[in-house]
C-alpha positions as CSV (number, residue, x, y, z in Angstrom):
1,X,131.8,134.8,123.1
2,X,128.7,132.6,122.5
3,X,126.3,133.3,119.6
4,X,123.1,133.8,119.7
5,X,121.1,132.1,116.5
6,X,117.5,133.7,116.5
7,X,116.0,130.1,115.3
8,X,112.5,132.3,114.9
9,X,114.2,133.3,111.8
10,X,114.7,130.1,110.1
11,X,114.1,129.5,106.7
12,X,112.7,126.9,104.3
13,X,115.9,125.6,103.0
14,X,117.5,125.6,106.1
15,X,114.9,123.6,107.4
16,X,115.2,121.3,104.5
17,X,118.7,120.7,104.7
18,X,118.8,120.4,108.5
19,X,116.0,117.5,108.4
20,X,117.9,115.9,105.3
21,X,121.0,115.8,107.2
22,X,119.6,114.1,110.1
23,X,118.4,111.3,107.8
24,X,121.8,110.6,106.9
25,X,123.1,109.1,110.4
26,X,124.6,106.0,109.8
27,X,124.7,105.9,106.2
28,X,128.5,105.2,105.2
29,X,128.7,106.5,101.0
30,X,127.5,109.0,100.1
31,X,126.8,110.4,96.7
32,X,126.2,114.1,96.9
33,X,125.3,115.9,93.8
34,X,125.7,120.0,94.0
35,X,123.0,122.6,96.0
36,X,121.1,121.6,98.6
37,X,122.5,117.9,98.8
38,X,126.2,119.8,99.4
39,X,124.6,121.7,102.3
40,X,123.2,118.5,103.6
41,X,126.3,116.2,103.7
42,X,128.2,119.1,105.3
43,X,125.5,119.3,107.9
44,X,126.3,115.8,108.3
45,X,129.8,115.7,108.8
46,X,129.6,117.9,111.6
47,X,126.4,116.7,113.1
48,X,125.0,113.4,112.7
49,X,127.5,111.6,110.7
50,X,131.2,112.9,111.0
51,X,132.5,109.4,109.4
52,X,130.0,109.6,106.1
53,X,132.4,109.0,103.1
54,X,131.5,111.6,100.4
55,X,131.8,110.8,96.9
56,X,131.5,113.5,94.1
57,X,130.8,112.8,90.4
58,X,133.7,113.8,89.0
59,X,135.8,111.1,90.4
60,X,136.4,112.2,93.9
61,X,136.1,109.6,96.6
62,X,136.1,109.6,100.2
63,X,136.4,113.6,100.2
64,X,137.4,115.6,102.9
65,X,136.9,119.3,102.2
66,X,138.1,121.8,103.9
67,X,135.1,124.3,102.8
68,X,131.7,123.9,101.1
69,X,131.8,122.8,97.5
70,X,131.0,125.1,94.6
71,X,131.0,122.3,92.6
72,X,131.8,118.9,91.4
73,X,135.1,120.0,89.8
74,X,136.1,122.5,93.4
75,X,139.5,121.8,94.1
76,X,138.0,121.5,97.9
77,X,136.5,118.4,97.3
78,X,140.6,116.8,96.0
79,X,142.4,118.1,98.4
80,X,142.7,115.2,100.8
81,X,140.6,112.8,99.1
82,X,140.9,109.3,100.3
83,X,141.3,108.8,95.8
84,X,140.6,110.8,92.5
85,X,139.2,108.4,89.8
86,X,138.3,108.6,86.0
87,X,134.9,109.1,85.7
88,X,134.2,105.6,84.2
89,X,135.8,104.5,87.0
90,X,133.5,105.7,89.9
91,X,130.8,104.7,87.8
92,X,131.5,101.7,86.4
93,X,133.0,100.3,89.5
94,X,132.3,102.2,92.6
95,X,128.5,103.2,91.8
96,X,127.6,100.3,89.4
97,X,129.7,98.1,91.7
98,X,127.3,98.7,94.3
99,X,129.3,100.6,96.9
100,X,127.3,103.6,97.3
101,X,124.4,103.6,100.2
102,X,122.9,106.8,99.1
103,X,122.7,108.7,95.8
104,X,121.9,112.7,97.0
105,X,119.9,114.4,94.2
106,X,118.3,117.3,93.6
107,X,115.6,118.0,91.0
108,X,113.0,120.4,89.0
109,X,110.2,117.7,89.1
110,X,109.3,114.5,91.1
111,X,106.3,111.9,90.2
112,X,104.3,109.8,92.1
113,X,107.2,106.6,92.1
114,X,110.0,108.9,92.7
115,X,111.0,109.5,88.8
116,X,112.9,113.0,88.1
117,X,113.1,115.5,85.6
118,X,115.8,117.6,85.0
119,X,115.6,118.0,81.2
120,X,112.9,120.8,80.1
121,X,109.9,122.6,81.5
122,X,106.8,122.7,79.2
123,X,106.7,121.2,75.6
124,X,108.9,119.4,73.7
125,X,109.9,122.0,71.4
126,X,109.4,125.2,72.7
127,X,109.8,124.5,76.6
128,X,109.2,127.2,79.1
129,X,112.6,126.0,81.0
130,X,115.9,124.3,80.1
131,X,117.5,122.9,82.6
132,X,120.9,121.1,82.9
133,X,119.7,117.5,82.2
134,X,120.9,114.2,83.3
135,X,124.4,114.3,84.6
136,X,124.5,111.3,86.2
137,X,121.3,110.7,87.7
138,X,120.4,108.1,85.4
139,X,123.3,105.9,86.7
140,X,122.8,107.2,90.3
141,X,119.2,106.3,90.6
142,X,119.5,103.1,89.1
143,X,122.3,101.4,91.1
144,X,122.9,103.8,94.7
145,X,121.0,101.5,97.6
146,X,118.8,104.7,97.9
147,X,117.9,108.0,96.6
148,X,117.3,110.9,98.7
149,X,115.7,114.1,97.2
150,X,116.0,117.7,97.7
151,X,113.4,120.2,96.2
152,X,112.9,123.8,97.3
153,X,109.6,124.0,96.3
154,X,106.5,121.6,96.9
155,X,103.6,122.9,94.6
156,X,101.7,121.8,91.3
157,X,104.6,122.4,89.2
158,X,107.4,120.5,91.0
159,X,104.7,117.6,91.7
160,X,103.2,116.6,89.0
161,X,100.5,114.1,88.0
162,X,103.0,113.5,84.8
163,X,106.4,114.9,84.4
164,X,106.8,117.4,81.4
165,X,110.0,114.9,81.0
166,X,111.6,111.8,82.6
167,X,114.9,112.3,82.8
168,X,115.8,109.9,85.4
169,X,113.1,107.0,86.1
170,X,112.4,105.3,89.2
171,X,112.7,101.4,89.5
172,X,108.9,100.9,89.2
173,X,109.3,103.1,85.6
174,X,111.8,101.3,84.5
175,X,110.2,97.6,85.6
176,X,106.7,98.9,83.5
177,X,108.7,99.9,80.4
178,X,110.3,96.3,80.1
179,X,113.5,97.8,78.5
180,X,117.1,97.6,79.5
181,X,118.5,96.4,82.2
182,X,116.4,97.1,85.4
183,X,117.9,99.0,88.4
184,X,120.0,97.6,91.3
185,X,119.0,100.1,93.8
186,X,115.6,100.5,95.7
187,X,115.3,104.3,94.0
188,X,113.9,107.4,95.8
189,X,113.5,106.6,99.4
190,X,113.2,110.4,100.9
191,X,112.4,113.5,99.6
192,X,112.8,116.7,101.5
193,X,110.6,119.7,100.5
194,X,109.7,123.2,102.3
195,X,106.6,121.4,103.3
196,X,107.1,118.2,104.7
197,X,108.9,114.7,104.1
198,X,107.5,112.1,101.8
199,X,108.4,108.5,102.0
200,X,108.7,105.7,99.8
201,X,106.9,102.7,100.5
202,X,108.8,99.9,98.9
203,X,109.0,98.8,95.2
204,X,106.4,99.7,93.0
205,X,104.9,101.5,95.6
206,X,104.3,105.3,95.8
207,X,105.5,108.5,97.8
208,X,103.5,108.9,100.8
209,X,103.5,112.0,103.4
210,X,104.9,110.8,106.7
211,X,106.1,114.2,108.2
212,X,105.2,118.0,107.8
213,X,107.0,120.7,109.2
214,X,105.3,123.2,111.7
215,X,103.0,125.1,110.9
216,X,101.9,123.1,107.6
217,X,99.3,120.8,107.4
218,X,98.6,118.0,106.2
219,X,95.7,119.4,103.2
220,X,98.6,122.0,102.6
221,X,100.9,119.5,101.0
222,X,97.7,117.3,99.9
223,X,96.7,120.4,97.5
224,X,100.3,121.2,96.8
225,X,100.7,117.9,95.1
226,X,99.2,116.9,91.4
227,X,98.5,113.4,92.0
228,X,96.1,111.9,95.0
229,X,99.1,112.1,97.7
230,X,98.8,108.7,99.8
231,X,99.0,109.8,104.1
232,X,100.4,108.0,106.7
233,X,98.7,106.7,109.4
234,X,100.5,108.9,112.0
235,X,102.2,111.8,110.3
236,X,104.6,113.3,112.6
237,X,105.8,117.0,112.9
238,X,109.0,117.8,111.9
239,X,111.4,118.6,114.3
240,X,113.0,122.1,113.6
241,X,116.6,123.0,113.0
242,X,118.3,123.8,116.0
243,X,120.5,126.6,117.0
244,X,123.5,124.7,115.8
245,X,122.3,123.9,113.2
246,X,121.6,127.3,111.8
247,X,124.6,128.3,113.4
248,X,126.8,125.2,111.1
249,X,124.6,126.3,108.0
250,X,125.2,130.2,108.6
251,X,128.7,131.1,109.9
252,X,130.6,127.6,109.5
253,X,129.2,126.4,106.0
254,X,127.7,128.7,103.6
255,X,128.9,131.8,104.9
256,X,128.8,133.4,101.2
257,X,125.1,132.4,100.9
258,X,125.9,130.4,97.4
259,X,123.1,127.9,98.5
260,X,121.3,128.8,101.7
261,X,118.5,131.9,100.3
């Protein structure tokens, strides 16, 4: 009996993680953090990139699950791993050894160069939000080839001229400070929002709007944004999830709804 998907219905993080997934044809490692990226890299696997090799911060690498992962630690992500190492292990040789193509990262708030914040909402002391903090983003930004980022929401809040915190900062924060040792990788490449796709255009360079999904334009994500949002030249359309797709996400993936909402 075939299934019909009423793709009329689709909704903003399905949309994200479909368009995320795409971007990840071709990309061999993968680092995939919990939420949204988990949705993606499962997309992935049975879409555009059946052969990505998963690798999960608790030491898991080359992970085959047999269901979505509920977390870093889900005994999914073990079973049938290509190996299980210490955790100063995958970082210190596998992700600082350079053998990871793309970190996949998901944050509260995302600046102009592509620096996160995961740390605190509001002030210093008396913050409106705490949220989980670093993990390993610090070491994932700094030495994956690329970063690409989730966010659920594109407004004021989640793009701000300054973040309330940096938790994690990109490779042009890091040069400008002058401190430490600078990072390997290129930083955040992609970032995948309910409004569009931002791009980033090499080092020291800045975000910059190449695609919006339907229905958006381009002023929508220009006023949802806290700094002066650079525009490509052609900014494309975003081509919507398909009935598969929705299909994977719904009945094959997240059929408990722990992500998709």
């Amino acid at each position: 009996m075939t299934t019909t998907i009423d793709t009329g219905s689709t909704t903003s993080t399905e949309t994200i993680v479909a368009v995320a997934a795409r971007e990840l044809a071709g990309k061999r490692r993968v680092f995939a953090g919990v939420g949204l990226p988990t949705l993606a890299v499962d997309l992935a696997r049975h879409t555009s990139n059946p052969d990505v090799e998963l690798i999960y911060e608790s030491g898991v690498c080359g992970a085959h699950p047999s269901a979505m992962a509920e977390g870093i630690a889900d005994s999914v992500v073990v079973s049938g791993a290509e190996s299980v190492l210490s955790m100063a292990t995958l970082f210190g040789y596998v992700l600082q050894g350079g053998n990871v193509d793309v970190g996949f990262l998901g944050a509260a708030q995302i600046d102009r160069t592509g620096s996160l914040n995961t740390s605190f909402i509001g002030d210093w002391k008396n913050p409106t939000v705490r949220l989980p903090g670093a993990g390993g983003a610090v070491e994932i930004i700094a030495n994956a080839a690329e970063i690409f980022v989730v966010m659920r929401r594109h407004d004021l809040s989640s793009f701000p001229a300054e973040l309330d915190f940096c938790t994690s900062p990109s490779p042009a924060r890091a040069h400008a400070s002058g401190k430490g040792i600078m990072p390997a990788g290129a930083g955040v490449t992609k970032v995948f929002t309910n409004l569009g796709v931002l791009t980033h255009q090499g080092p020291g360079g800045e975000l910059e709007l190449t695609s919006v999904h339907e229905g958006i334009s381009v002023d929508q994500v220009r006023e949802s944004t806290g700094w002066d949002l650079a525009v490509a030249e052609h900014v494309t359309i975003t081509t919507p999830p398909s009935s598969t797709e929705i299909d994977l996400l719904r009945n094959t993936i997240d059929k408990v709804r722990l992500y998709l909402r």
